[in-house]
C-alpha positions as CSV (number, residue, x, y, z in Angstrom):
1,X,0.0,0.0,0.0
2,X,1.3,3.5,-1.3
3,X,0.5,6.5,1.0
4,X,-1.8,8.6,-0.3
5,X,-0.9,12.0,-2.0
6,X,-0.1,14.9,-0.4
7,X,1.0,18.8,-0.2
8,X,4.2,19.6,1.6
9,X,3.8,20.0,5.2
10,X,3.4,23.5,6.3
11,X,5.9,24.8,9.6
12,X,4.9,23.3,13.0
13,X,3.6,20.0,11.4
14,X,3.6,17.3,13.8
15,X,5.3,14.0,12.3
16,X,4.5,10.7,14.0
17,X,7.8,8.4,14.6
18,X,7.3,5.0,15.2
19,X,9.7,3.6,17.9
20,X,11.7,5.9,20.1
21,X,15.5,4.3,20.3
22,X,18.5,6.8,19.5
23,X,17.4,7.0,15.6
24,X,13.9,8.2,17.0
25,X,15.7,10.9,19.2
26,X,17.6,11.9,16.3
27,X,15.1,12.7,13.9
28,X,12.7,14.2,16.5
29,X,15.7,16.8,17.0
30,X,16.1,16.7,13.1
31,X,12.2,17.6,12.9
32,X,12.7,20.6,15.6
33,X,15.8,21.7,13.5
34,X,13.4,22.3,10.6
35,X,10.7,23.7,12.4
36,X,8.5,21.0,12.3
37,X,7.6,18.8,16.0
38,X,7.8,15.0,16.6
39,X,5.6,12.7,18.0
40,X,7.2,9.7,19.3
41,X,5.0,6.3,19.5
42,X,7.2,3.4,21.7
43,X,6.2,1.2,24.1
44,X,8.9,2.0,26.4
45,X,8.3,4.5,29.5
46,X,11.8,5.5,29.5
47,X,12.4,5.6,25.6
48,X,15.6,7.9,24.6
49,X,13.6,9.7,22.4
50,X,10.8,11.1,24.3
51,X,13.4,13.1,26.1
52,X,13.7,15.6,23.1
53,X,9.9,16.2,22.3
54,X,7.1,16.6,24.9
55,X,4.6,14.8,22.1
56,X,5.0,11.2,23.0
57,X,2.6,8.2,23.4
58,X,3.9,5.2,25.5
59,X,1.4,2.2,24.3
60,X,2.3,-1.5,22.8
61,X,2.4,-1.6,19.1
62,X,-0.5,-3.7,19.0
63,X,-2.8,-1.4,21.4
64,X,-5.0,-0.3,18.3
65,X,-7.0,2.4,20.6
66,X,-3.6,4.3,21.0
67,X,-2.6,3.8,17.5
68,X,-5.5,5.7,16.4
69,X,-5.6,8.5,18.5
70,X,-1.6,8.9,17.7
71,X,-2.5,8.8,13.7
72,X,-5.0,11.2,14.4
73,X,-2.3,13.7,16.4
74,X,0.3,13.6,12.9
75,X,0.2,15.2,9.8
76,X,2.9,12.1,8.4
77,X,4.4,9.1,10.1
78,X,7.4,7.2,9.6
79,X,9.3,5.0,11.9
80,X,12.9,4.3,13.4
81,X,13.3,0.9,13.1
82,X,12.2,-1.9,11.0
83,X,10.8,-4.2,13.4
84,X,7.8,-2.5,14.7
85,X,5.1,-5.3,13.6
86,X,4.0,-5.1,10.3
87,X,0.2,-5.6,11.2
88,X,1.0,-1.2,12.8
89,X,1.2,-0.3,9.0
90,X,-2.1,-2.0,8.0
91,X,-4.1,-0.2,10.6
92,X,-6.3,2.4,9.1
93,X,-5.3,5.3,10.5
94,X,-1.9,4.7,10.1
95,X,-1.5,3.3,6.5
96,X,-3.4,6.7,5.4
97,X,-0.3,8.9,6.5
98,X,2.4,6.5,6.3
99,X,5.2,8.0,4.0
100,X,6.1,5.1,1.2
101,X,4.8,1.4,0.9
102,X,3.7,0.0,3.7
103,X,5.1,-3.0,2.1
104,X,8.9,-2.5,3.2
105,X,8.1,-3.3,6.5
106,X,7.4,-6.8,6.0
107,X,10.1,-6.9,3.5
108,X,12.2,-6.0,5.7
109,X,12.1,-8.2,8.6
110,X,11.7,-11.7,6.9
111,X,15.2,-12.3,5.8
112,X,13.6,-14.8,3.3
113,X,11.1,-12.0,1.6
114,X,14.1,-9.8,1.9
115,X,16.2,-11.6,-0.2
116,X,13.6,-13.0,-2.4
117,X,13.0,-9.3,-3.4
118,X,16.9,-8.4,-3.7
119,X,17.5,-11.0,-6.2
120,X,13.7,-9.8,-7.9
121,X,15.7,-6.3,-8.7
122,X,18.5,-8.4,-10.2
123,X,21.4,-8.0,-7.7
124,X,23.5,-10.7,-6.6
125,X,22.8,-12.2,-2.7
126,X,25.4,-14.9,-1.2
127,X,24.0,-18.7,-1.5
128,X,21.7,-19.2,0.7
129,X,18.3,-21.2,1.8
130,X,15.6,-21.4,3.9
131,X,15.2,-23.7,7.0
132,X,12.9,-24.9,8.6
133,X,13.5,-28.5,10.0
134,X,16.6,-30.3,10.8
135,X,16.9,-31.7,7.6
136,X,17.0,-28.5,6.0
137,X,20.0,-27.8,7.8
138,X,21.7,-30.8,6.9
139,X,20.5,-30.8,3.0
140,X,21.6,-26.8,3.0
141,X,25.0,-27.0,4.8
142,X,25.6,-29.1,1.9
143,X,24.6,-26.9,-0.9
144,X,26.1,-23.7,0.5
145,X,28.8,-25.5,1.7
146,X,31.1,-24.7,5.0
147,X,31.2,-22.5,6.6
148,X,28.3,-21.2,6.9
149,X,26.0,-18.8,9.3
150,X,23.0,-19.6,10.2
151,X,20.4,-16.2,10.8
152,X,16.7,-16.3,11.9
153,X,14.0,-15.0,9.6
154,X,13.1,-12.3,11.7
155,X,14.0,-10.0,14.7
156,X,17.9,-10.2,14.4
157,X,19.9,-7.1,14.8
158,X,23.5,-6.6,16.1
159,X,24.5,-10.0,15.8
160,X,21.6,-11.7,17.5
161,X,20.1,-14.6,16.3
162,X,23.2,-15.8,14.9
163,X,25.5,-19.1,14.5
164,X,28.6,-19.7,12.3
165,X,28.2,-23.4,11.1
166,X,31.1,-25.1,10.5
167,X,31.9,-28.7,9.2
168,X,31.8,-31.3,12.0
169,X,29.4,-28.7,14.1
170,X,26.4,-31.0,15.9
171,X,23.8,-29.9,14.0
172,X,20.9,-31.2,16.1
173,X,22.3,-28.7,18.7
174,X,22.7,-26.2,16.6
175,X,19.3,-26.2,15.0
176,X,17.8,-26.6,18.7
177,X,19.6,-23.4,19.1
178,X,16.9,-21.7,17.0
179,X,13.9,-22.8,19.2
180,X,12.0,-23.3,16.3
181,X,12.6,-19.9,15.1
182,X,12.1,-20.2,11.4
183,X,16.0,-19.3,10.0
184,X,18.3,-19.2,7.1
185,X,21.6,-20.2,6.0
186,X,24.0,-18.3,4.2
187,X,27.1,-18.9,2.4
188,X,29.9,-17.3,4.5
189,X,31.2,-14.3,2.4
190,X,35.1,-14.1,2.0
191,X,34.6,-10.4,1.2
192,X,37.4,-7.4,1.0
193,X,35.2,-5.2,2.9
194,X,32.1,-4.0,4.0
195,X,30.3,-1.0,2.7
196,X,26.7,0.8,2.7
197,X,24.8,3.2,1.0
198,X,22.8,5.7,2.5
199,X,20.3,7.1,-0.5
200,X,17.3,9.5,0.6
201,X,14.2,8.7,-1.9
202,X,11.3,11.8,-1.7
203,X,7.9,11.6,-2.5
204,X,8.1,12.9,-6.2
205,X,10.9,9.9,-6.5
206,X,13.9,12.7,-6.3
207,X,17.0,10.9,-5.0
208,X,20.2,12.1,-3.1
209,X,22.9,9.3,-1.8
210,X,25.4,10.3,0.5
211,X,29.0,9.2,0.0
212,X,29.8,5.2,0.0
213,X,30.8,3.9,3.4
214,X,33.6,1.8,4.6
215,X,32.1,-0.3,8.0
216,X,34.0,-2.4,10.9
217,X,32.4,-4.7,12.8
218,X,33.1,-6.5,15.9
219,X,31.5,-9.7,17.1
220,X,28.4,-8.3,14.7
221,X,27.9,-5.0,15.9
222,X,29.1,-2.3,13.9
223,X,32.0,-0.4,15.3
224,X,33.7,1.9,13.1
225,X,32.3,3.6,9.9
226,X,35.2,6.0,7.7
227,X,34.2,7.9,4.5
228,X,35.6,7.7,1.9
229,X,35.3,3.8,1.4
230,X,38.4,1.7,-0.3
231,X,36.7,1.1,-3.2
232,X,36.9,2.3,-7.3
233,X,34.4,5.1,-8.5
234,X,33.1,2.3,-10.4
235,X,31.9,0.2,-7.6
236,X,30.9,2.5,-6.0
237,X,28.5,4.0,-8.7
238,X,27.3,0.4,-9.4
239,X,26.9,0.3,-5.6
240,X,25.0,3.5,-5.8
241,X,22.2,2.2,-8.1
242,X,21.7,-0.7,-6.5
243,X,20.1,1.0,-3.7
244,X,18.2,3.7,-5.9
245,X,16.7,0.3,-7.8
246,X,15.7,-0.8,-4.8
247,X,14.2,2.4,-3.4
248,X,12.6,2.5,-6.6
249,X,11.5,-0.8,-6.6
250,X,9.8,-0.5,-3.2
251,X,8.5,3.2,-3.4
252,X,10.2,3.8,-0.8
253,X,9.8,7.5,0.9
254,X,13.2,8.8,3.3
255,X,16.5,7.3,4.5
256,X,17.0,3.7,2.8
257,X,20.7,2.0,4.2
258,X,21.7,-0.9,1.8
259,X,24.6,-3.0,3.1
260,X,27.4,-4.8,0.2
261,X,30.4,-7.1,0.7
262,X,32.9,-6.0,-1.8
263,X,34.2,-9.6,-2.9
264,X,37.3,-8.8,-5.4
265,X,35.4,-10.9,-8.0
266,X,35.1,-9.0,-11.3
267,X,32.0,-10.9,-12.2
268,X,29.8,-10.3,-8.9
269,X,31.8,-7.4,-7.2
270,X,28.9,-6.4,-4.5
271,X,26.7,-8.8,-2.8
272,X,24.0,-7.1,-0.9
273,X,23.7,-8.0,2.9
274,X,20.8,-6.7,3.9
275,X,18.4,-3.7,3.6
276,X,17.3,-1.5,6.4
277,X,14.1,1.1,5.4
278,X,15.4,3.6,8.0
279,X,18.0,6.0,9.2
280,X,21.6,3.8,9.6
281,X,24.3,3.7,12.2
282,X,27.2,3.7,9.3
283,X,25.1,7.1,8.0
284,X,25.9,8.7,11.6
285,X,29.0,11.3,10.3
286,X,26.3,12.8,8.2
287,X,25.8,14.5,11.2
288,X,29.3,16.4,11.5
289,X,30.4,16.0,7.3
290,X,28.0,16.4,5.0
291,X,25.9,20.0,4.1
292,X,22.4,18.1,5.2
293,X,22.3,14.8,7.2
294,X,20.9,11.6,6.9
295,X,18.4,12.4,9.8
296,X,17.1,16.3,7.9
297,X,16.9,14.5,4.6
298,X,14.5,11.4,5.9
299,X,12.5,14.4,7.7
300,X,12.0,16.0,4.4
301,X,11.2,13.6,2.4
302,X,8.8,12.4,4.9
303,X,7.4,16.2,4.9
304,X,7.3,15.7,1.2
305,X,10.0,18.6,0.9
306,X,12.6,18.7,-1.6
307,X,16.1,16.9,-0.6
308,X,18.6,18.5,1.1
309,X,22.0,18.0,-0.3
310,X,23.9,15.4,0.5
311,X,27.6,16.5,-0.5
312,X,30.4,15.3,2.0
313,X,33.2,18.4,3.2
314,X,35.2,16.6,5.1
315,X,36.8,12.8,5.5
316,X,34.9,11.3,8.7
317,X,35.3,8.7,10.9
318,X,32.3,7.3,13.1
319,X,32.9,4.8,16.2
320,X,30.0,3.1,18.1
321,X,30.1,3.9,21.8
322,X,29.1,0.0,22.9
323,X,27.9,-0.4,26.9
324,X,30.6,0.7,29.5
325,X,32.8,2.6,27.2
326,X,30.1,5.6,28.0
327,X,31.5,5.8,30.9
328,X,34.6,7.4,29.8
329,X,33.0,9.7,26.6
330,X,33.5,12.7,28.9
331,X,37.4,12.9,28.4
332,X,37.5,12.1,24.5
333,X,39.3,14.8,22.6
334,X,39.2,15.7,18.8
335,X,36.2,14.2,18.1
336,X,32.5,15.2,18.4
337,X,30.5,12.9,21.4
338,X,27.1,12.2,20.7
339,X,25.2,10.4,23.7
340,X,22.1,8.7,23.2
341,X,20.8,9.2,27.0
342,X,20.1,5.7,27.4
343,X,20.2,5.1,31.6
344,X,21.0,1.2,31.3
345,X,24.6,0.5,30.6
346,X,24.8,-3.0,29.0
347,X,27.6,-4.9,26.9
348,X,27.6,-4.3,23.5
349,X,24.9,-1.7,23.8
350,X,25.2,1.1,21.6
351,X,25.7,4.6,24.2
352,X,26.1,6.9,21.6
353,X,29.0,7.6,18.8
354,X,32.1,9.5,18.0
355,X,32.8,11.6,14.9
356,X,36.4,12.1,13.9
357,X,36.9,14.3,11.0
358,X,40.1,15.0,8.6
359,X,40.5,17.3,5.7
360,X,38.7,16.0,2.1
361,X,40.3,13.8,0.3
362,X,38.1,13.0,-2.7
């Protein structure tokens, strides 16, 4: 389902956000930058985001009472993360002022549909297949071949829900791991590197990417992101117009992040990882490097303004802030410290980022 139509929303709009994590709090604070307001829906009492906006609903996602009086409080709603339920989009009030196809959503969060539709646009995805039994495993392992990592359909994020198979692994104890959590298996990538892309797709189908990005990541969770990415102009252009096919493809209205492993291999140079319909973590030095960030430009298209522009001054370096580390942001010099406010310090939580920048370099 395409949203419907509409005019550009006038100063002072209220836009609804969907989940209220750190990308929630950023683009309610992109929203106020533009003179709009936020309204943050999360289930959460002490959600990051509702400390930057007073307009906040704390409800489950599948309390349909408070999802219709929220849709009625918005001009336009959008969301932060990908794994709000699918069945939220479908709901009357919301599917009428949802920016973009519903449809991403469930896209989106079945790693199956997800690569299904990847390979529908014609780009490349590593071997994989679906599993649902045992015997899958075993009969897949074999196709894919070793090693292997075995993901769960849905709800993984920051390495959860994840096993590296290997040859000689007891799989009965490895499928038990999943619970009987639907999964798949992929074909462990031997790639040179990691990028994404971070394209902004408006309503009237105008696009603006933001320079390819080089990522780190460390048991799963992304640690380090650096623009400009090693790679040749002509991968990433290719790399480019993979993700504005698959905005395209999708309708897709705002932020889109599309994660490649750069193999080496002339014939299928970029494999695409995964989608994410939202704001990204590698898009974070938007913030400090680039003349509008990923956060203003998802705000605008979802106000159905024109793009900002995305052009890059300055090399940039981004590093994840994960659990205790927060502890010591206070004494980091040369960089800019942005702190999420979250009041639980966990391992491997994301606290908030650093931004190092360097003069341009191309």
């Amino acid at each position: 389902m395409t949203s419907e139509p509409s005019a550009p929303l006038p100063a002072g709009a209220v836009i609804g956000i969907l989940g209220g994590g750190q990308l929630g709090r950023m683009l309610a604070l992109a929203a106020h930058r533009l003179g709009l307001r936020a309204h943050i829906y999360a289930p959460e009492r002490d959600a990051p985001a509702f400390d930057v906006t007073p307009l906040k609903t704390v409800a489950r996602y599948d309390d349909m009472v408070a999802l219709a009086k929220f849709s009625e409080a918005v001009a336009a709603i959008t969301w932060e993360f990908e794994n709000v339920p699918a069945e939220v989009a479908e709901v009357h009030g919301i599917a009428r002022k949802l920016r973009g196809s519903s449809a991403v959503v469930g896209v989106a969060q079945d790693r199956v549909l997800e690569k299904r539709f990847i390979e529908s646009c014609g780009l490349a995805v590593a071997p994989w297949q679906a599993i649902d039994s045992l015997d899958d495993l075993k009969i897949s392992l074999a196709a894919v071949g070793s090693p292997a990592v075995l993901k769960t359909r849905r709800l993984g994020y920051d390495g959860k829900g994840q096993w590296l198979v290997r040859e000689g692994d007891d799989l009965r104890s490895v499928f038990n791991g999943l619970k009987g959590a639907p999964a798949v298996l992929e074909s462990f990538v031997a790639f040179e590197r990691e990028v994404s892309v971070i394209l902004a797709r408006g309503a009237n189908g105008a696009t603006a990417a933001f320079d390819v990005t080089e990522n780190i990541h460390e048991n799963h969770i992304l640690r380090r992101s650096t623009v400009p990415a090693r790679v040749s102009p002509a991968v990433a252009a290719a790399a480019v117009e993979a993700a504005r096919d698959i905005a395209e493809r999708i309708d897709y209205v705002g932020v889109l992040g599309v994660e490649f492993f750069v193999t080496g291999d002339a014939e299928r140079p970029l494999l695409v990882n995964e989608i994410a319909p939202r704001v990204h973590n590698s898009g974070h030095w938007t913030e400090a490097a680039a003349v509008t960030s990923q956060f203003s430009n998802h705000i605008r298209a979802v106000a159905g303004w024109p793009l900002g522009d995305p052009t890059r001054f300055a090399d940039a370096e981004m590093v994840n802030l994960l659990g205790d580390e927060v502890l010591k942001a206070s004494s980091l010099q040369g960089v800019s410290l942005h702190l999420y406010g979250k009041s639980e310090v966990r391992p491997g939580r994301k606290m908030g980022h650093t931004i190092r920048l360097s003069p341009l370099t191309r």
